[in-house]
C-alpha positions as semicolon CSV with decimal commas, in nm:
position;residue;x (nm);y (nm);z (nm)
1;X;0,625;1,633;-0,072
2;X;0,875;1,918;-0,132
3;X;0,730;2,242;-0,092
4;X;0,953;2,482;0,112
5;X;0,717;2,777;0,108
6;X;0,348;2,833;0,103
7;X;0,310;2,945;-0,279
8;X;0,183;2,768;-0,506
9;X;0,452;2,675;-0,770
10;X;0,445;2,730;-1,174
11;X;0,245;2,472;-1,310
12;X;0,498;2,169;-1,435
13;X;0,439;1,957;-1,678
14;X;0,112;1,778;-1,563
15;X;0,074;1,386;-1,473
16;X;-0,134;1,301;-1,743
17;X;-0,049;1,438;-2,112
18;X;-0,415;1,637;-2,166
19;X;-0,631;1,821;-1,913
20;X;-0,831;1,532;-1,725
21;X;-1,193;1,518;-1,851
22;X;-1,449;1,565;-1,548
23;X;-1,396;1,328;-1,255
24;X;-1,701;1,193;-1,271
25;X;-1,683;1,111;-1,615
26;X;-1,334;0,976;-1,646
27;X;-1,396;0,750;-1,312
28;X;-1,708;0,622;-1,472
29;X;-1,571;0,584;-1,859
30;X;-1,269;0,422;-1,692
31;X;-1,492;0,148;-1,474
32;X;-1,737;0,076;-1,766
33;X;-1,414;-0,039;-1,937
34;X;-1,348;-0,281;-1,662
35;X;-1,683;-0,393;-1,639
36;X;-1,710;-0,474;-1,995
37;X;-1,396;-0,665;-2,010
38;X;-1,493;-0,850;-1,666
39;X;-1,864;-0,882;-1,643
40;X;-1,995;-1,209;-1,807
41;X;-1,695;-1,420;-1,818
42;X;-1,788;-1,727;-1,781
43;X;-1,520;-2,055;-1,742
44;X;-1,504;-2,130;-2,056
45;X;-1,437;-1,792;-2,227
46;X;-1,196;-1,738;-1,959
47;X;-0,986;-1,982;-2,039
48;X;-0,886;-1,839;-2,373
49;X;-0,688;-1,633;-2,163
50;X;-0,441;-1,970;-2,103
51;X;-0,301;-2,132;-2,389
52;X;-0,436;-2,502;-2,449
53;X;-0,250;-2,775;-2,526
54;X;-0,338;-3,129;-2,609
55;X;-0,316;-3,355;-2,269
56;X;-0,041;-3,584;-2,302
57;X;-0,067;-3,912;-2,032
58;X;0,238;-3,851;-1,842
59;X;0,508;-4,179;-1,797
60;X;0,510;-4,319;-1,491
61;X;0,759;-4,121;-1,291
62;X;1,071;-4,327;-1,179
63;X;1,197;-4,360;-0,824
64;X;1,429;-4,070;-0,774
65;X;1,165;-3,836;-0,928
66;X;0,900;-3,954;-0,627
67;X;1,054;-3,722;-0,382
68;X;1,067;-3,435;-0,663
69;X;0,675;-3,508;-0,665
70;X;0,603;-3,496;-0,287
71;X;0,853;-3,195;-0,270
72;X;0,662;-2,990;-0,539
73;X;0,325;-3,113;-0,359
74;X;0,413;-2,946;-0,014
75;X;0,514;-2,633;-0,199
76;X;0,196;-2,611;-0,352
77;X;-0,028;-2,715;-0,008
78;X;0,191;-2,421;0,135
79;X;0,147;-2,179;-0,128
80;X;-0,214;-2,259;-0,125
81;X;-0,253;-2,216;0,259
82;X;-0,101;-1,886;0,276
83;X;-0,296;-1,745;-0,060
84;X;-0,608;-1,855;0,114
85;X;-0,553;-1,712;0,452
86;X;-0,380;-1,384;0,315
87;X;-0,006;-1,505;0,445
88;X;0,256;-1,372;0,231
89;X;0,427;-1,641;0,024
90;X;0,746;-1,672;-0,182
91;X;0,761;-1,568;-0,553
92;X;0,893;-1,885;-0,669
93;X;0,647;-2,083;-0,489
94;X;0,353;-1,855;-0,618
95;X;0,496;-1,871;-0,966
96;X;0,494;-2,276;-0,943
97;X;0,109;-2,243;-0,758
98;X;-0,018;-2,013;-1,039
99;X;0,122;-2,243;-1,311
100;X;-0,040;-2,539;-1,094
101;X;-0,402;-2,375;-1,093
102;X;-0,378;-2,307;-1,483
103;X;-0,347;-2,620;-1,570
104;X;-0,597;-2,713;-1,340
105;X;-0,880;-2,418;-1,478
106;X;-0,780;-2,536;-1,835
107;X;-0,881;-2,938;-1,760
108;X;-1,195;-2,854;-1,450
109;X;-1,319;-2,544;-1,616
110;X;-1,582;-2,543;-1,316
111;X;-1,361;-2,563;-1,055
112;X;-1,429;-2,279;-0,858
113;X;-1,200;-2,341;-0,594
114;X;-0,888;-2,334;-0,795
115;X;-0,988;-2,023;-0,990
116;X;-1,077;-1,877;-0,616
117;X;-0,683;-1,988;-0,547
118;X;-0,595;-1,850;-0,837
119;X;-0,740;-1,552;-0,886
120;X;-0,588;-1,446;-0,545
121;X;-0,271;-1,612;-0,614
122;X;-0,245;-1,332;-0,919
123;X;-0,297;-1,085;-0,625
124;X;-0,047;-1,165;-0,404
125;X;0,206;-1,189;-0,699
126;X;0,147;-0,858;-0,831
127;X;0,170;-0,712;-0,484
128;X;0,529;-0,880;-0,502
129;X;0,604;-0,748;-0,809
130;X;0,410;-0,407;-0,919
131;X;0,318;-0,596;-1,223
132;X;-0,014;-0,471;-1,239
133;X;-0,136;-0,725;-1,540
134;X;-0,256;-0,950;-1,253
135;X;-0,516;-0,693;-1,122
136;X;-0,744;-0,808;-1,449
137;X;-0,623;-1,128;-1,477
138;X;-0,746;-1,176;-1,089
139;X;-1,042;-1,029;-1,138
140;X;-1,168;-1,263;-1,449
141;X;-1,048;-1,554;-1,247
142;X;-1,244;-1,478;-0,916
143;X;-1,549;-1,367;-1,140
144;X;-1,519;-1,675;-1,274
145;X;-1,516;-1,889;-0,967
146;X;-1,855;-1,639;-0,857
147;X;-2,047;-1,785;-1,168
148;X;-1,918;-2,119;-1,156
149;X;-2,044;-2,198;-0,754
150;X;-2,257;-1,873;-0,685
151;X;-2,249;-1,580;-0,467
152;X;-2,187;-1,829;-0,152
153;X;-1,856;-1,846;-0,242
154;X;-1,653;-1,725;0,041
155;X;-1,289;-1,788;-0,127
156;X;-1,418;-1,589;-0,448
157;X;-1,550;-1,256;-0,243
158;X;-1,233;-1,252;-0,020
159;X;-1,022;-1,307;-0,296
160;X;-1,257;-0,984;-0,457
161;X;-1,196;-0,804;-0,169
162;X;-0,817;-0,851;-0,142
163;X;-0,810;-0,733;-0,498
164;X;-1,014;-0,391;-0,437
165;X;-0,789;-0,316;-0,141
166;X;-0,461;-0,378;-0,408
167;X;-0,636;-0,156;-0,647
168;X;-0,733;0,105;-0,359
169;X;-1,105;0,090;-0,413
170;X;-1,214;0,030;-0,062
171;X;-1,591;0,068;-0,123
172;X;-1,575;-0,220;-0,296
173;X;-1,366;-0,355;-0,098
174;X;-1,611;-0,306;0,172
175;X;-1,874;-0,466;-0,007
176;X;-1,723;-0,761;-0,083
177;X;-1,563;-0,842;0,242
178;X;-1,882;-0,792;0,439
179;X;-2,035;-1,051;0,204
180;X;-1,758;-1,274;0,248
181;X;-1,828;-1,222;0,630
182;X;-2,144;-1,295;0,601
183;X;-2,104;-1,644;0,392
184;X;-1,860;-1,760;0,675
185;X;-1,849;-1,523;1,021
186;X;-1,576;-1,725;1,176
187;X;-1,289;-1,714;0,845
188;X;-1,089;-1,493;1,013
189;X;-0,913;-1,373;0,670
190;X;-1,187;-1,188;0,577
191;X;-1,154;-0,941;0,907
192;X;-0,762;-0,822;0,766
193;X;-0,890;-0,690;0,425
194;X;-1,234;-0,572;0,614
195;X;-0,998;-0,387;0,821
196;X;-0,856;-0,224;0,534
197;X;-1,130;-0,097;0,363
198;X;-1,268;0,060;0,663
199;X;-0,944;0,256;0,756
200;X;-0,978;0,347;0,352
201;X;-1,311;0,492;0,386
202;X;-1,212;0,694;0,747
203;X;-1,461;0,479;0,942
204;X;-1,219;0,398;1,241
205;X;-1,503;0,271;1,456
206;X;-1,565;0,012;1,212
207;X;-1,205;-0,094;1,219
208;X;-1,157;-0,152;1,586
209;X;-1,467;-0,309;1,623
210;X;-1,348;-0,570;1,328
211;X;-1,026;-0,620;1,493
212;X;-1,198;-0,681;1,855
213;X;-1,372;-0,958;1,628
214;X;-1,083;-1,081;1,486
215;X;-0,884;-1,115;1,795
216;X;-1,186;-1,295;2,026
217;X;-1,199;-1,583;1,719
218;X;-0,997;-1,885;1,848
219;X;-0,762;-1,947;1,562
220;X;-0,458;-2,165;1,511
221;X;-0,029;-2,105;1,593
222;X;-0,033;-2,107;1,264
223;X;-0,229;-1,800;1,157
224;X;-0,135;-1,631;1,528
225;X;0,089;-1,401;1,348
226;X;-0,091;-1,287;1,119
227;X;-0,325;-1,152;1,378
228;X;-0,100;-1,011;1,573
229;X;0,068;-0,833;1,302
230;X;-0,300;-0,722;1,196
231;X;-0,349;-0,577;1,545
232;X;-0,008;-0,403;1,530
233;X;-0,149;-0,224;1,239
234;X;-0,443;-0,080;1,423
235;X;-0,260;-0,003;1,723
236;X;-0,025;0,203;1,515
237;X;-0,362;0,399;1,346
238;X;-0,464;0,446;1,708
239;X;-0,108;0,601;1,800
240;X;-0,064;0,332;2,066
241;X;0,313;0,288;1,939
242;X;0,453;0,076;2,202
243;X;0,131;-0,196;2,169
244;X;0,214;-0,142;1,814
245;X;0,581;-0,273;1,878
246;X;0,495;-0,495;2,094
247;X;0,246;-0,698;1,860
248;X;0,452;-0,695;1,524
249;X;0,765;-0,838;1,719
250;X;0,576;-1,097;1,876
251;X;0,429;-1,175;1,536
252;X;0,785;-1,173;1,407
253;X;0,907;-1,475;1,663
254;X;0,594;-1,680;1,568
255;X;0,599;-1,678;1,239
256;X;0,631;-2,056;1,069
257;X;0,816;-1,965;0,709
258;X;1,032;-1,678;0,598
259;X;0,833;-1,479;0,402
260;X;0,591;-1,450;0,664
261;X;0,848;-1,347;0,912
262;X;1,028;-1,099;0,639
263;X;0,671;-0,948;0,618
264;X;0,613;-0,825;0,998
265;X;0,998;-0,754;1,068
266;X;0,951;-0,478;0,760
267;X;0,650;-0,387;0,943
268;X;0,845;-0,341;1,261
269;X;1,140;-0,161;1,038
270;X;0,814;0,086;0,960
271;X;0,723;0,124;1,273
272;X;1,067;0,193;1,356
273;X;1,112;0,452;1,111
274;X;0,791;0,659;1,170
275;X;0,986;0,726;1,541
276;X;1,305;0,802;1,368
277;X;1,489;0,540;1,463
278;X;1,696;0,506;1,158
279;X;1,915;0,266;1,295
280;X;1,670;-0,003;1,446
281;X;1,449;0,069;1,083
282;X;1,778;-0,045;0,892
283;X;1,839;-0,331;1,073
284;X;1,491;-0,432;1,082
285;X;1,449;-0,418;0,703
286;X;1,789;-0,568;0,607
287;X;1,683;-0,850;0,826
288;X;1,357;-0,901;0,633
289;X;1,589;-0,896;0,301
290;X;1,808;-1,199;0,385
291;X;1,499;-1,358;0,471
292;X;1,329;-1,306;0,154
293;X;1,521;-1,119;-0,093
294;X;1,164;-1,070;-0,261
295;X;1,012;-0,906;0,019
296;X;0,821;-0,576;-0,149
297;X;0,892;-0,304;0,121
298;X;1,231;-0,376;0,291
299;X;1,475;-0,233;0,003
300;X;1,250;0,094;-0,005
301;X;1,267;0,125;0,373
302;X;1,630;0,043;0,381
303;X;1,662;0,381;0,109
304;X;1,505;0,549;0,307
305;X;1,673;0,503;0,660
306;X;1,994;0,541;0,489
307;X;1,924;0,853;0,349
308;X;1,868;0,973;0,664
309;X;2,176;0,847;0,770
310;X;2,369;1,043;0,542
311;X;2,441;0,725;0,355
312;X;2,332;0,889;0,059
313;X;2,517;0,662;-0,186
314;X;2,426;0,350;-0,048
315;X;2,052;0,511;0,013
316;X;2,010;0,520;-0,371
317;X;2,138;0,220;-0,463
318;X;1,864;0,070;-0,230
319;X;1,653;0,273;-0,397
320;X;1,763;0,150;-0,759
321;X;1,711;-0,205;-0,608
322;X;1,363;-0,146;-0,484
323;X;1,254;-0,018;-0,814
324;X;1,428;-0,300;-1,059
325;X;1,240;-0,527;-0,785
326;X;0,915;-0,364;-0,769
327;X;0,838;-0,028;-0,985
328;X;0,565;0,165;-0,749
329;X;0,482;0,503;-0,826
330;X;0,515;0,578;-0,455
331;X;0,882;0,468;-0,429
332;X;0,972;0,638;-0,785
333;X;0,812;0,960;-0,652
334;X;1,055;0,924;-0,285
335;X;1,376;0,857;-0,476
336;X;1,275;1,152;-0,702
337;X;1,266;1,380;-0,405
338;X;1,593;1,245;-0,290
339;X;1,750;1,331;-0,590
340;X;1,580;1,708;-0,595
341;X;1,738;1,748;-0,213
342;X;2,065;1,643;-0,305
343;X;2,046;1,908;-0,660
344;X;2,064;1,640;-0,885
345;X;1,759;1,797;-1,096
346;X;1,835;1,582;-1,404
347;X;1,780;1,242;-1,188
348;X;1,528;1,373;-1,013
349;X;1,296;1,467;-1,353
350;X;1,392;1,103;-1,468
351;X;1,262;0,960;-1,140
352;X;0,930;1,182;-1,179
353;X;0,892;1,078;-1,556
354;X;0,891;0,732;-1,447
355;X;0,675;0,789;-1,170
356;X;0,389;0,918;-1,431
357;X;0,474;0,597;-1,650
358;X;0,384;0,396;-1,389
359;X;0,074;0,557;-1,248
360;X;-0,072;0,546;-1,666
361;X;-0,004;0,167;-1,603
362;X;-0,184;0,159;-1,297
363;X;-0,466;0,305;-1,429
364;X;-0,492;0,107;-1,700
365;X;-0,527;-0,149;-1,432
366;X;-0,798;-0,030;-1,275
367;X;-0,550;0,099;-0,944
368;X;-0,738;0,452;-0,812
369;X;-0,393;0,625;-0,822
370;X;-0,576;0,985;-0,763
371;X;-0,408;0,978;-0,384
372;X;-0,032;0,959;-0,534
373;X;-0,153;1,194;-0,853
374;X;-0,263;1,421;-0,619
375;X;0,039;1,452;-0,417
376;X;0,259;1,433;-0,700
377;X;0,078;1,755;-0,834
378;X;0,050;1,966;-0,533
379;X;0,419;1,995;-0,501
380;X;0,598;1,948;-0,834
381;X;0,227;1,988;-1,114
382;X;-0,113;2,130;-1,130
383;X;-0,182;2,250;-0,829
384;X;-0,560;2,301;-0,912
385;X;-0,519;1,910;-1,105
386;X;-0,419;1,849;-0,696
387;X;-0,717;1,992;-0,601
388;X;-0,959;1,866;-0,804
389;X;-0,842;1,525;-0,788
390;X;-0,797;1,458;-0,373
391;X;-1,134;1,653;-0,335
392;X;-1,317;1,370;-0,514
393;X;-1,130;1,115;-0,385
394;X;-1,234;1,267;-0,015
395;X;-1,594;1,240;-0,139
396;X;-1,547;0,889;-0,262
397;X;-1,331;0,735;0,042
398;X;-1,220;1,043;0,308
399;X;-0,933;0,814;0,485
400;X;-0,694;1,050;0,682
401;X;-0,383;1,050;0,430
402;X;-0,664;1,147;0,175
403;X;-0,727;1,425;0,410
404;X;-0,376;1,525;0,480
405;X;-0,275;1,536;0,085
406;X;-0,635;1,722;-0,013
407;X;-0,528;1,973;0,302
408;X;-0,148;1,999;0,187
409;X;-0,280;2,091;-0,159
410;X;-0,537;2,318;-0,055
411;X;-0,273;2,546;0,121
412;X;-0,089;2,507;-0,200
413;X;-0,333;2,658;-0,424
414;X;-0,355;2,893;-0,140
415;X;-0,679;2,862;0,024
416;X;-0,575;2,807;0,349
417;X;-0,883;2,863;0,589
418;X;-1,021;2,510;0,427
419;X;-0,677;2,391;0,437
420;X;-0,668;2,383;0,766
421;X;-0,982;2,177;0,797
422;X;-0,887;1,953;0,614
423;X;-0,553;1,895;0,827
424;X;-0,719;1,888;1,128
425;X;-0,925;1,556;1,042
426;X;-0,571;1,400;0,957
427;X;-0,384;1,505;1,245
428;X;-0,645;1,524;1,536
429;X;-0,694;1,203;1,716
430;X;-1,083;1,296;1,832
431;X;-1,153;1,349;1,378
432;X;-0,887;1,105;1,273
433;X;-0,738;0,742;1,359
434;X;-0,505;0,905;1,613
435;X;-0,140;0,817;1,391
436;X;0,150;0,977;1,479
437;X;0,262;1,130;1,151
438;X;0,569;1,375;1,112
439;X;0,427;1,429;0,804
440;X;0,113;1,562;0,862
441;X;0,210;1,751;1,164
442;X;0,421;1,908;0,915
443;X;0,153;2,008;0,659
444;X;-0,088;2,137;0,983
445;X;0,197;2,371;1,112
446;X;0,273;2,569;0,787
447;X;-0,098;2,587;0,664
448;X;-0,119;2,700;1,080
449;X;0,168;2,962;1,026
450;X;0,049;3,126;0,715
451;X;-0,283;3,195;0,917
452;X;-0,095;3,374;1,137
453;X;-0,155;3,077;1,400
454;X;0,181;3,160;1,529
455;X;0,145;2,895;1,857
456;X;-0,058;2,578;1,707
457;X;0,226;2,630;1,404
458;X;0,487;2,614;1,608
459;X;0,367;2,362;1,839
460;X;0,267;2,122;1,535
461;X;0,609;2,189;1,356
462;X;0,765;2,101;1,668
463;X;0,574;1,792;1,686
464;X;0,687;1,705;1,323
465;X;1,044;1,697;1,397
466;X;1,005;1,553;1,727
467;X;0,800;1,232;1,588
468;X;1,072;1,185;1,329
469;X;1,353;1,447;1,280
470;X;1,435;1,253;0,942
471;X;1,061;1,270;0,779
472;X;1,181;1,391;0,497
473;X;1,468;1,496;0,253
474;X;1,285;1,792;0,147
475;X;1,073;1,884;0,377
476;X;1,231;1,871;0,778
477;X;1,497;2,158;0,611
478;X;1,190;2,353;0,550
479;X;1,055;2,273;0,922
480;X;1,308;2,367;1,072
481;X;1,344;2,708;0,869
482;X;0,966;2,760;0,935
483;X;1,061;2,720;1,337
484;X;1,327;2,935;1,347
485;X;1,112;3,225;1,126
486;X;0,881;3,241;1,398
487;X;1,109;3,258;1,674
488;X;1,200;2,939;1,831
489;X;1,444;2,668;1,790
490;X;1,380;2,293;1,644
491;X;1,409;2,026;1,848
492;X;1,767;1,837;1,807
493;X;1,987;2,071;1,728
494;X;2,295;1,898;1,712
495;X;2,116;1,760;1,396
496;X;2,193;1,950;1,045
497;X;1,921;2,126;0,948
């Protein structure tokens, strides 16, 4: 976030419009919502969700239109395969699958296999798009599919657990994966999301031990990739950054269609820019654009290596494209701290007021935003609104960037002894996942330096700017102030500070 000192500042105008009831409360008030609009659907209420139409027999098609048929047949099989097996796929071809499954929920009301497809279908478009509708839409179609063929209904719970990573409730997302792991041990798409939920609830054990799983099953070329890239994402949790590399490029080259491929070259662009490599990140997520031009991350990352180029102009038009493509608090939040580093406050408030629109939508949703509310807060809100929020969420599912923001906004509001505690978990490899984040090493060294922990601060601020000089618009300005306060000098000079 943006903080360039250790005091708390004035409190802004808050996230939400009125103080938040109790955490408890509002969490529970706001599930009993979604349970009552969710629980006891069954497939034929559920289909007043689609709009019927009288069937109509269809004329025999004529020659030319044969190969139209078989061509839209293959896109569907395709879309299908990849919904199933958790492999990105286009947004045309998941538009022309979800209109496919419709129809086929509105005539075979107890098919549970195409509301399985469908219900995930809904969550791989929304993760394309950031239209959030789908979370509830998803969830009454793979409820659905549950009552129609029963709780040994391994599509249905992986599809569920897919959609409780999306919303960021990894409990649940636990729960239903496991007993989607259970119904069939050797799917390997239920290890991925499994994977997820256990690096959401800070139980890195449980993580490698589900990848070593994943990785011993004897799976096709086809889904190869996938794994890989899956294992690239561990390694890079572990801080084993050249494994990491290694994987997601290799997954890259043996991928089968371009979305899939767009997806682990952004991956690599990541990877690339968490070493500050701004050069190899741009390439790496321009790359993924041409391939898919729907891809969710690349025009974000591509704003954000720019930036640190000093291509500030081009930076936020990326940035503009990312959000007309796919509106995420996160990225509306990063462009508005762009804009506050280059002085353009007026941008910057617009970017943060659309930031809070889209978190209300979220939540609406049934997304557990209280990780980006929580940041958002610390450094530009509530400070206390920080505090209370991140503390739950710790209680509820203490991942390490849960522990990193609930540290950051500790020292905030000032209490820096717990702070630090906090930091540590997120920053030491022995507590944590072992990631190398400029970011947290960042937040450790100035809670560390307003303890008077003069060498750890300067050794973890250090650290910051030597795992990515570029971290941040606001905040490497501040590191390398901080260094130079306490008597040494940052790492790259011949960078501007």
């Amino acid at each position: 976030m943006c903080a360039l000192d250790n005091r708390p500042s004035p409190p802004a105008t808050s996230l939400l419009p009125e103080p938040a009831p109790p955490r408890r409360r509002g969490r529970v008030l706001r599930r009993l919502l979604v349970v009552a609009l969710t629980g006891g659907v069954a497939a034929g209420g559920a289909l007043m969700f689609w709009p019927h139409e009288r069937h109509r027999t269809a004329p025999a098609p004529a020659p030319g239109s044969r190969a139209q048929a078989a061509a839209r047949a293959a896109v569907l099989a395709a879309a299908q395969t990849a919904v199933v097996n958790g492999l990105p796929a286009t947004l045309p071809d998941l538009g022309t699958l979800i209109g496919a499954r419709e129809a086929r929920v509105r005539e075979q009301p107890k098919d549970a296999s195409a509301w399985a497809v469908l219900g995930a279908a809904y969550v791989e478009r929304a993760h394309r798009t950031a239209d959030t509708s789908d979370y509830p839409r998803a969830e009454r179609a793979l409820q659905t599919s549950l009552k129609v063929a029963g709780r040994n209904n391994t599509e249905a719970l992986g599809g569920l657990a897919g959609l409780a990573v999306a919303r960021r409730d990894f409990p649940a997302a636990k729960r239903f994966g496991e007993e989607a792991l259970k119904t069939a041990p050797k799917r390997w798409s239920a290890y991925p999301v499994l994977i997820d939920a256990y690096n959401g609830l800070g139980d890195y054990k449980a993580a490698r031990s589900a990848l070593d799983r994943l990785t011993a099953l004897k799976v096709g070329a086809d889904v190869k990739p996938a794994v890989m890239a899956r294992a690239s994402a561990v390694y890079r949790d572990r801080g084993w950054r050249e494994d990491a590399v290694a994987q997601v490029t290799d997954a890259a080259a043996a991928a089968r269609t371009p979305a899939e491929q767009a997806a682990y070259l952004c991956q690599a662009g990541q990877l690339a820019w968490e070493r500050g490599d701004r050069e190899d990140a741009l390439r790496h997520f321009r790359a993924a654009e041409r391939l898919d031009p729907d891809q969710p991350a690349a025009r974000a990352g591509e704003g954000r290596a720019l930036a640190a180029l000093g291509r500030t102009q081009e930076a936020l038009t990326a940035y503009q494209g990312a959000l007309a493509h796919r509106p995420t608090p996160q990225v509306a939040l990063e462009l508005a701290e762009l804009y506050e580093s280059l002085g353009m406050g007026q941008q910057a408030e617009s970017q943060y007021a659309l930031m809070r629109t889209q978190v209300r939508r979220e939540l609406a949703a049934g997304v557990d935003d209280d990780l980006v509310i929580g940041q958002y807060e610390a450094d530009h809100g509530d400070v206390q609104e920080a505090v209370e929020r991140l503390t739950a969420e710790w209680e509820r599912q203490p991942g390490i960037e849960v522990a990193d923001s609930l540290g950051w906004a500790l020292h905030r509001a000032g209490d820096d002894k717990e702070a630090l505690r906090y930091a540590s978990v997120a920053t030491d490899s022995t507590k944590g996942g072992g990631v190398r984040s400029a970011l947290y090493a960042f937040h450790r060294g100035m809670i560390e330096r307003d303890l008077d922990l003069e060498a750890p601060a300067r050794r973890h601020l250090q650290d910051a700017l030597r795992i990515n000089p570029y971290f941040s618009p606001l905040q490497t300005p501040a590191a390398r102030t901080a260094l130079t306060a306490l008597g040494d000098q940052p790492p790259n000079e011949e960078l501007p500070g």
